[in-house]
N, C-alpha and C positions, 0 to 999 in steps of 0.2 A: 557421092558421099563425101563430105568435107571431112576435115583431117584423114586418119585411116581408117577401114574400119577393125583393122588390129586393136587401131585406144580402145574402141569401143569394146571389141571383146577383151582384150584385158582390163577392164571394169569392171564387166559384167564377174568374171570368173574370178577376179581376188576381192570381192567383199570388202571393200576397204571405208576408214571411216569416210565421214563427215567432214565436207571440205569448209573452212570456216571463213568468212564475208571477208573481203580483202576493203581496203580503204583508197584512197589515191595516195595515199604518201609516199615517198620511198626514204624509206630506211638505210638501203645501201647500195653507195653509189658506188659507181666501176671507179675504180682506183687510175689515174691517168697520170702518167708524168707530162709537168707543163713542159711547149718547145715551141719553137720561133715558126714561123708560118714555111711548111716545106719541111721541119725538121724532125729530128727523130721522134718516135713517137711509142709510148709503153701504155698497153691498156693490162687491164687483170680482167680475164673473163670467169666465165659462171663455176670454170672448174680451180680457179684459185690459181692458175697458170697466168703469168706475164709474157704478155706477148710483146714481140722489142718488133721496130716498125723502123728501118732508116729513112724514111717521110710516108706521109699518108698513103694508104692505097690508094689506086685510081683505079687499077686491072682486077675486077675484084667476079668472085664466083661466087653464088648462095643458093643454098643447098635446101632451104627450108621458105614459103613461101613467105611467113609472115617476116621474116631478115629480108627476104627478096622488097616486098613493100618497102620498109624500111628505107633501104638502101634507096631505093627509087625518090620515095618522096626528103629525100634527104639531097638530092641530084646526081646522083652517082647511080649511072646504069651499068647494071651488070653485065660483061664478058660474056658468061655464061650461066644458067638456070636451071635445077633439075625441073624436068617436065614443064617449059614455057606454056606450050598447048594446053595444059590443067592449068596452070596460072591463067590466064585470059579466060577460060571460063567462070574462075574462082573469085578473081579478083578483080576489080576495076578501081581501085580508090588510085591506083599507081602504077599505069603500063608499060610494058616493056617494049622498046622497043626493038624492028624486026629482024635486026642483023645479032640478037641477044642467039648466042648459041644454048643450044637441048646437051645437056651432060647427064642423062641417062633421066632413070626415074626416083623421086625423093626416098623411095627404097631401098634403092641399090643404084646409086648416081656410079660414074664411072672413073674412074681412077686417071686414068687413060686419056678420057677425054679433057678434064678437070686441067691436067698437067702442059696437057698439049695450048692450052690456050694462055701459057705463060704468066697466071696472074700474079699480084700480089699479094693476094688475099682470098682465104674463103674464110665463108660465114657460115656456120651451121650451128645447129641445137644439139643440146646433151642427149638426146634419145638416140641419138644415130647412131652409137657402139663406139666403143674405143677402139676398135679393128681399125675403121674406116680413119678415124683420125691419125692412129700411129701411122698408117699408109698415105695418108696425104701430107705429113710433118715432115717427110724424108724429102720431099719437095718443095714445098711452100708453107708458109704463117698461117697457123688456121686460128682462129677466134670463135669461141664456143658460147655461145647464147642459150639462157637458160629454156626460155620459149615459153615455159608457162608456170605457174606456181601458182596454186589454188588459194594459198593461205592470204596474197593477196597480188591477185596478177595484173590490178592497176600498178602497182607500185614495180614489180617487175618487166611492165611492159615500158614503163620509163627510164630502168635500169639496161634493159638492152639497150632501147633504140640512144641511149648517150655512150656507151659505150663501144655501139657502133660509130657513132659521130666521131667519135676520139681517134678512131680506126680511120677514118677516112677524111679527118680533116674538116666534117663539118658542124660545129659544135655549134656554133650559132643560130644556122639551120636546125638542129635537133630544138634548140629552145624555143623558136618561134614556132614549130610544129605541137610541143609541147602546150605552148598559153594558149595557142588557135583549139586546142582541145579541151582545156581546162576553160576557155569562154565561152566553147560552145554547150558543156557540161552545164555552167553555172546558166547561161541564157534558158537552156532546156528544163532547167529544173524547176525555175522560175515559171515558166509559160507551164507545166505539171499543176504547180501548184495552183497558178491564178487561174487555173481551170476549175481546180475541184478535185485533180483526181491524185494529188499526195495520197500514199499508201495505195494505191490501188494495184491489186495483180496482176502480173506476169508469168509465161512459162516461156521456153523456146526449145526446140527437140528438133533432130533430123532422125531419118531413120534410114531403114530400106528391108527390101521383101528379099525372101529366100524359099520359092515352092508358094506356099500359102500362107503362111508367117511373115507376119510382119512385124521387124525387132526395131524398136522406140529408143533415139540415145536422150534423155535430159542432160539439159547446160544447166548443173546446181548452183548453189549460194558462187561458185569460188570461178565459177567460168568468165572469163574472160568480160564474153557481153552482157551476162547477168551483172556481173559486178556494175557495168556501164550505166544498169537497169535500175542497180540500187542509190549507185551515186545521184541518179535520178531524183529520186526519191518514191520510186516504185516498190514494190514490194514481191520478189523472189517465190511463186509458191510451190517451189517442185525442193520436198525436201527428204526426199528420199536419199540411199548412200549415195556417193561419186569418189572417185579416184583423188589423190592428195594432189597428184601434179596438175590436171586438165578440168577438172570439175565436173567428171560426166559420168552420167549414170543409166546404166540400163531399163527397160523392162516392154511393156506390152499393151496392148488396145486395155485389157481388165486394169492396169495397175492404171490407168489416167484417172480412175473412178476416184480417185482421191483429190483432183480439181475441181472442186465441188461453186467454187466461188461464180456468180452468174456476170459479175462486172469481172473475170480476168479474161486475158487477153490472150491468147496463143499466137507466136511467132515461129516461123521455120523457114528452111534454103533448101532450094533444089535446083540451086545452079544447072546443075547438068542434063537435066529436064525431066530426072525421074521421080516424079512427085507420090509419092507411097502414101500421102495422107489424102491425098483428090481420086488417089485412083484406087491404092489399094485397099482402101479402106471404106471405099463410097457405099456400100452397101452393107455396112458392118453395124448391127443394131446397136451395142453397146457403144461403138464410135460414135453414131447419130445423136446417141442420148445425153451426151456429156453436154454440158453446160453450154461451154463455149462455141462447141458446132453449133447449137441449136438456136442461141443467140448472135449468130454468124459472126462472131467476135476472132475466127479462123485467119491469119493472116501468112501468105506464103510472102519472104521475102524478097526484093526486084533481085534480079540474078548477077553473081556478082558480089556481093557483097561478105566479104571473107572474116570469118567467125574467127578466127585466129590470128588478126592481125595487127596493126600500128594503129597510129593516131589518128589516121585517114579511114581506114576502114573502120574505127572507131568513132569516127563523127559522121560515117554512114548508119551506123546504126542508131547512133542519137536521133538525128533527122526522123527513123522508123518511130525510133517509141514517142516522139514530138506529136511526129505527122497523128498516130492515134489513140494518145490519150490528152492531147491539148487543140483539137479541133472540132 
């Protein structure tokens, strides 16, 4: 199950509006004082806090995988990682390498361990509680990354990962990471269109079983790779509620009945090999009957490829909606 599946039920159970189509822009940049190469260094992170830096990190810890990505394809490998072992299954756009120390789980990462590995820097998301940050502050710089924002989380995914750069010195790097995404956006949408298939739909959903149930998460307008979908020039058709910050939304095998469209496309991850739409649902007459099964338009995505991530794992998924709606 990619992210938790706590997001998932806190979706499901607060009812929340309509997450609205984000753009690529960004609007606001991490606030950064300029300094000599090595020297000190001030970012403002997601929570309005200035973090003061007497030179770049290098010893750096990240707490959440899509900062872990970051960080990686930025060149700076992390110390230490909550749950390395879920990462390598999660992720492959930016590996870790194996001497990267386990600091507990993205849960309930470890205090203890965190400390003991002397770093510079940790890098976490605002979801993680203020508990955990007042308890790592007593020790070391932590830098807080917002992780996601539905309202437009192209534009927030380009606001961490520079604000990360600023943290660690590689700003340059972040902007060639940046235009290698932004060319391969414009390359992919172009090869969309000179197909035929501008406007044409999309959904993408993970899920998983519980007994005999099986609960369906939607990536709406504001998620991360749907946005990717749209910048496209694809068309979004899962527009039921989702959450303000992640873009995702609950429901069930009856509520798909509203994917009526015979040209869309279904995407999904089962990284971890539990595929709840091949297995759990293989004999499920309502499942059979939808559109896209039936017109095998079904696609599970290569494993790996992390739903919540940087630039990199963001031109993994371009590549997917390239590979089948422009061949």
């Amino acid at each position: 199950m990619s992210r938790t599946r706590v997001t998932a039920l806190v979706a499901a159970a607060t009812a929340v509006l309509l997450a609205a189509c984000g753009t690529t822009e960004n609007t606001t940049e991490p606030a950064a004082s300029p300094s000599a190469a090595g020297g000190p260094v001030t970012v403002t992170d997601s929570r309005g806090k200035e973090v003061k830096l007497d030179a770049p990190a290098t010893k750096v810890v990240g707490l959440e995988w899509g900062e872990v990505e970051m960080l990686v394809s930025l060149g700076v490998m992390p110390v230490g990682v909550a749950d390395p072992k879920g990462y390598a299954t999660w992720v492959t756009a930016a590996k870790l390498d194996a001497g990267v120390k386990d600091v507990g789980t993205r849960g309930e990462p470890s205090v203890d361990s965190i400390v003991a590995l002397e770093p510079d820097l940790v890098v976490m998301e605002d979801d993680r509680g203020a508990n955990l940050i007042t308890q790592l502050e007593k020790y070391v710089p932590v830098v807080v990354a917002k992780g996601s924002d539905a309202s437009d989380n192209l534009g927030r995914m380009r606001t961490d990962l520079k604000m990360i750069a600023t943290a660690v010195g590689k700003t340059a790097e972040a902007e060639k990471l940046l235009a290698d995404f932004d060319a391969a956006l414009a390359d992919g949408k172009q090869k969309i269109a000179d197909a035929g298939a501008a406007g044409k739909p999309f959904a993408i959903a993970d899920g998983w079983k519980e007994g005999s149930t099986v609960s369906i998460r939607m990536f709406g307008q504001g998620a991360l790779v749907s946005q990717i979908g749209i910048q496209l020039g694809l068309t979004n058709a899962w527009e039921g509620e989702t959450d303000p910050a992640w873009g995702l939304g609950q429901t069930d095998v009856e509520g798909m009945t509203v994917l009526k469209s015979p040209d869309l496309h279904f995407f999904y991850n089962a990284s971890d090999g539990t595929d709840v739409f091949a297995d759990g649902l293989n004999s499920n007459a309502i499942w059979k009957s939808l559109p896209f099964v039936k017109q095998g338009n079904l696609h599970r995505m290569p494993d790996g490829i992390w739903t919540f991530g940087g630039p990199l794992s963001g031109k993994q998924y371009i590549d997917q909606f390239v590979n089948t709606y422009a061949v």
